[in-house]
C-alpha positions, 0 to 999 in steps of 0.5 A: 870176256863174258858178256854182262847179262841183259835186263829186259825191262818192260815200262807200264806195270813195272816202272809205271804202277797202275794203282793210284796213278793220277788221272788226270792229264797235266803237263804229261800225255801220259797220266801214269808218268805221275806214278813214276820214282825216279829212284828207279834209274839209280837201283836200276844203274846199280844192277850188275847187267846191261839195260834194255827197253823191252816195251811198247813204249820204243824210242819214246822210252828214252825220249820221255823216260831215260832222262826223268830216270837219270839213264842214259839212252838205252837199247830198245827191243824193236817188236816185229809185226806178228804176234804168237801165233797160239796166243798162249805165248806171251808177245814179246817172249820169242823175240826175247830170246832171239834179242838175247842171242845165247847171253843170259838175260832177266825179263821185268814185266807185269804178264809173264806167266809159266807158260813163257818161263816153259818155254824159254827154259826149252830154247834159251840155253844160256840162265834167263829169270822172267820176273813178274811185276805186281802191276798195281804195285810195280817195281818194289824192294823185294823185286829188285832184291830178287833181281840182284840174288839172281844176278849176283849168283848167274855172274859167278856161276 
């Protein structure tokens, strides 16, 4: 049995867009909660790959997040301490690839840049699409269009 492909998915920026978030504290610690379509679980649940949190957010992605979104607890990326140490590499983009173990995978998150697609192209040998979030806008119809093409043709391929 092939496994699915991973999605990687970062929280502030892509689920939580910056622009137009309500600033002030309510109910939630976090004012950019407001800012959150939970019609996202549902285009996210429907993606033919298997779902993990790959934030900063850790567990409290599925404490605060999972249920608002109607998903179930999902995996979570435990960061190591250390970051890249040329500072050009995006944080998470290492660890990444080790999480993924050789399955093919797809990063959502609003700060990847070429250099981490480069350098995942080089030491990732199974498809992998690093897609990038407008972080004002965060996830939009054309990212999750782009997310499914990609998808849709790694599964057949």
């Amino acid at each position: 049995m092939i496994d699915r492909p991973l999605l990687f998915l970062d929280v502030d920026g892509t689920l939580l867009p910056f622009a137009g978030a309500a600033w002030q504290i309510g109910d939630d610690a976090n004012p950019l909660l407001a800012g959150l379509d939970p019609e996202h679980g549902r285009r996210l649940s429907a993606l033919p790959c298997d779902l993990v949190w790959a934030t900063s957010w850790m567990a409290e992605a599925n404490e605060v997040l999972a249920a608002r979104l109607g998903l179930p607890e999902l995996p979570i990326v435990d960061w190591p301490d250390d970051d890249d140490v040329d500072g050009r590499l995006h944080w998470k983009t290492r660890h990444l690839v080790e999480w993924a173990a050789g399955r093919s995978f797809v990063w959502v998150d609003d700060e990847i840049t070429d250099v981490d697609r480069t350098w995942v192209a080089a030491h990732h040998s199974a498809p992998a699409l690093l897609h990038r979030v407008d972080p004002r806008r965060g996830l939009t119809e054309a990212d999750y269009s782009a997310i499914a093409e990609w998808l849709l043709k790694d599964n057949k391929g």
